[in-house]
VEXGUMAR-288308 format. One record per residue (C-alpha): y, z, x; residue in three letters. Coordinates in steps of 0.001 Angstrom, whole numbers, padded with zeros to 6 digits, always signed. Layout:
BEGIN
YZXALA...
***
This chain:
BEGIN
+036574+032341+192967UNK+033692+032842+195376UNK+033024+036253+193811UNK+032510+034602+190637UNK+030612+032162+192022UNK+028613+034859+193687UNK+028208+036736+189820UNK+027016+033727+188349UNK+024445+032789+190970UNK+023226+036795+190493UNK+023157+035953+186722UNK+021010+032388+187204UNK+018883+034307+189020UNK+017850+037265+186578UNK+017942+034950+183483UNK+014966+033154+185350UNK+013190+036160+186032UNK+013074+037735+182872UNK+012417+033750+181353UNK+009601+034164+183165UNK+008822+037206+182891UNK+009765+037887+178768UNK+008636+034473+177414UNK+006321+036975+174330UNK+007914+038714+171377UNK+007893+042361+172216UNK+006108+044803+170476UNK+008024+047647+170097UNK+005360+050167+169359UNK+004187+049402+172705UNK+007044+049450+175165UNK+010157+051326+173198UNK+012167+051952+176598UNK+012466+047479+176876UNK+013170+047746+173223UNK+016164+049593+173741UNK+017189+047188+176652UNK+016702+044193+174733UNK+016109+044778+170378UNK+015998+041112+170219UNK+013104+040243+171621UNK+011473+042129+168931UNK+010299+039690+165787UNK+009506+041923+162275UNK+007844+040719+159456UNK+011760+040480+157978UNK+011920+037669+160630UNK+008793+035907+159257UNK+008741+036153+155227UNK+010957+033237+154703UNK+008926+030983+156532UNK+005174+031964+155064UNK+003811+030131+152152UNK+000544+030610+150003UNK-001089+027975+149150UNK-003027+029048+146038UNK-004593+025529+145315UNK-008091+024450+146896UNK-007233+021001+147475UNK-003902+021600+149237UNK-005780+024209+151785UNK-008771+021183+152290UNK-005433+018966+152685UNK-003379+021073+155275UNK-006480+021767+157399UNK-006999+018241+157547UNK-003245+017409+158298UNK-003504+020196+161420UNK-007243+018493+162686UNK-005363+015043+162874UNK-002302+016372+164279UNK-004724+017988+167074UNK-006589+014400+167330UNK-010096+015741+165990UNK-011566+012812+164590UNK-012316+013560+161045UNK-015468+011425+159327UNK-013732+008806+157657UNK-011756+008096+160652UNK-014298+007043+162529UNK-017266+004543+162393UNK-018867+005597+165485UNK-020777+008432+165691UNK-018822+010292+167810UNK-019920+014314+168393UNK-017184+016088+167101UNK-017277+013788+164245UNK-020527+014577+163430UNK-020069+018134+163840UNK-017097+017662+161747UNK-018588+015480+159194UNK-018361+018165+156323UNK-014710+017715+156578UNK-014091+013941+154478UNK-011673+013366+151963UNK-014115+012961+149530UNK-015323+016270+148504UNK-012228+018387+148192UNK-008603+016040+148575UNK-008230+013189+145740UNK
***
């Protein structure tokens, strides 16, 4: 029992090294003796694909890039009554001009 004990301390141990140490996707190309060690870490377009979307339509890029500015808490022009600096600088970005 305490040599178990003993393993899974060991164990703890380098799972919090190489957390801290492998918290990046690997590129292969660049280090092909840890992709041998560990083929998981590596992420391939395969990985990706179903997850990617094109958004053909004008108005739903203007409308996703607005969505992501208010999810990051940039105040966006109709937001806002005060003339706040990054809503000036952002005040080509209203719902007006490109999202009905």
């Amino acid at each position: 029992d305490e040599e178990a004990r003993r393993a899974l301390g060991e164990w703890v141990v380098e799972e919090d090294d190489r957390a801290g140490r492998q918290w990046a996707p690997l590129k292969a190309s660049l280090s092909p003796e840890e992709y041998e060690l560990d083929p998981e870490r590596s992420v391939s377009s395969s990985d990706l694909s179903p997850f990617l979307f094109r958004l053909l339509a004008p108005k739903s890029r203007c409308s996703l890039a607005k969505l992501f500015l208010r999810f990051l808490g940039a105040p966006l022009a109709h937001d806002s009554a005060t003339q706040h600096p990054v809503a000036f600088d952002l005040s080509y970005i209203s719902e007006r001009p490109c999202c009905p």
